[in-house]
C-alpha positions in Angstrom: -14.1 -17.4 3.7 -10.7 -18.3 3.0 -9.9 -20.9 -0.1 -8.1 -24.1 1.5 -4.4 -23.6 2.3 -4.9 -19.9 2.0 -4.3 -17.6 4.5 -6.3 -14.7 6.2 -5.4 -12.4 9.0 -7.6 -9.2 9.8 -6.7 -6.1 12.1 -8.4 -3.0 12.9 -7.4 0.7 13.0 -9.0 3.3 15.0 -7.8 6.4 16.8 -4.3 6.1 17.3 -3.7 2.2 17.5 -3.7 -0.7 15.0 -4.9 -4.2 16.3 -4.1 -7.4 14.9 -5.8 -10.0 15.4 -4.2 -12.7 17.8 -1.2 -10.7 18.6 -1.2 -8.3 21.7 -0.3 -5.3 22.4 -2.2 -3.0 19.7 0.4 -1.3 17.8 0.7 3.2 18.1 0.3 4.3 15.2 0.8 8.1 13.6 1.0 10.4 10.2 4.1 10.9 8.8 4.1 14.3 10.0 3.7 13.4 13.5 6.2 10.1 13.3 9.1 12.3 14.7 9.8 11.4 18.6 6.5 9.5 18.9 6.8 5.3 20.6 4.3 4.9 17.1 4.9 3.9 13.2 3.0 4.4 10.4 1.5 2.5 7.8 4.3 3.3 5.3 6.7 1.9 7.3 4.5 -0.8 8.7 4.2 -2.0 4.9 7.8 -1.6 4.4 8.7 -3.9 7.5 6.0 -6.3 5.9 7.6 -5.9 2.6 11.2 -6.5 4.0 9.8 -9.8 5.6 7.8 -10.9 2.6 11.0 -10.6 0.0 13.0 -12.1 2.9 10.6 -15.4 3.1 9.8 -15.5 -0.2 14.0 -15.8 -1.1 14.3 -18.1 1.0 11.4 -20.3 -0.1 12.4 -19.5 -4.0 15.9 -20.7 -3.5 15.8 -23.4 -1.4 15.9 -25.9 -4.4 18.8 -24.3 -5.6 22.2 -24.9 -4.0 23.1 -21.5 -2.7 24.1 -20.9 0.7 22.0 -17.4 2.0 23.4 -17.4 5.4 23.2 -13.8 6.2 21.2 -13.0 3.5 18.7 -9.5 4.5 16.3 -7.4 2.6 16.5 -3.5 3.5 13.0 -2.2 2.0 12.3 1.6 1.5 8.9 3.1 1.3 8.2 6.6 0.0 4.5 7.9 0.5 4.9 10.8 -2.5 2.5 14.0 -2.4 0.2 14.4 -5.9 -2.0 17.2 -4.6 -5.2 17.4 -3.2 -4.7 15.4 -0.3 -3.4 12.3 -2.4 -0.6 10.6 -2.2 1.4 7.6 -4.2 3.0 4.6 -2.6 6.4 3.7 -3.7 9.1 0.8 -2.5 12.6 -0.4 -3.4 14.5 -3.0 -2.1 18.0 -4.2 -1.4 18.5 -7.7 -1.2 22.1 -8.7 0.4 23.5 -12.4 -0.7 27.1 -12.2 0.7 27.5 -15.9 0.3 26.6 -16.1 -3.3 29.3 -14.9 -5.4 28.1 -14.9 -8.8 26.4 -11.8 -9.6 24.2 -12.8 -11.9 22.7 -15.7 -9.6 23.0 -12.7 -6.9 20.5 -10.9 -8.8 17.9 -13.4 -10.7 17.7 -14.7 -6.5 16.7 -11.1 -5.9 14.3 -10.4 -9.1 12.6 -14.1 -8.5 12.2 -12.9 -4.8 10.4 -9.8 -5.6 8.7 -11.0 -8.6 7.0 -13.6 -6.1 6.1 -11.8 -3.1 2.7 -11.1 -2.9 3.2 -7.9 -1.0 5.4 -6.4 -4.0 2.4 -7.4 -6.5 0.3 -5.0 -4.7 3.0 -2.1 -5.1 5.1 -1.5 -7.6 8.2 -2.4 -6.2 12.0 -1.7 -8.0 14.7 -4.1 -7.3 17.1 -1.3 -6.1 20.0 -3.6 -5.6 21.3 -7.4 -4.8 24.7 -7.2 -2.9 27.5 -9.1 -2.0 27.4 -6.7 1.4 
């Protein structure tokens, strides 16, 4: 059971579709070496849309006491599954986080760090702050 003012959302893979629960249609999903040409993702880059949305939200939560403006703000999020052998594989993400409306660099980037620092989703992956850009 969830704690109070958590939250918990479940979906199920099986064949070649993902379901989540409460959201139609089921999702396609593939192996990277069938992604090419298919109407289907993968997980890696089902987790780095999740990732891109989690740093996004999580920016935006984190720096809404401060006065910056983060109108057109965006988080790019890259995801590389990495082969080790023996039918293993690492997980690894960067992300770009672009702040055209804050000028200061160094509040550019703690924004950023903060963000990342604080999104669950990058706990659970080591994720490197690639960038935080003016554009």
């Amino acid at each position: 059971m969830a704690e109070p003012n958590s939250y918990r959302y479940t979906a199920t893979a099986e064949d070649t579709s993902v379901r989540i629960d409460g959201h139609s249609p089921d999702l396609r999903v593939t192996t990277p070496d069938n992604a090419a040409g298919f109407d289907s993702v993968t997980p890696e880059q089902l987790y780095a849309a999740a990732l891109a949305a989690c740093v996004y939200q999580t920016l935006i939560a984190t720096a809404s006491a401060g006065d910056h403006d983060l109108g057109e703000c965006a988080v790019d999020a890259r995801v590389e599954l990495t082969p080790q052998g023996n039918q293993e594989f690492d997980l690894s993400a960067e992300v770009d986080v672009r702040l055209p409306r804050v000028e200061d660099r160094d509040a550019r980037e703690a924004l950023a760090l903060r963000a990342v620092e604080r999104c669950p989703m990058a706990k659970s992956v080591q994720v490197r702050l690639a960038g935080a850009h003016a554009s």
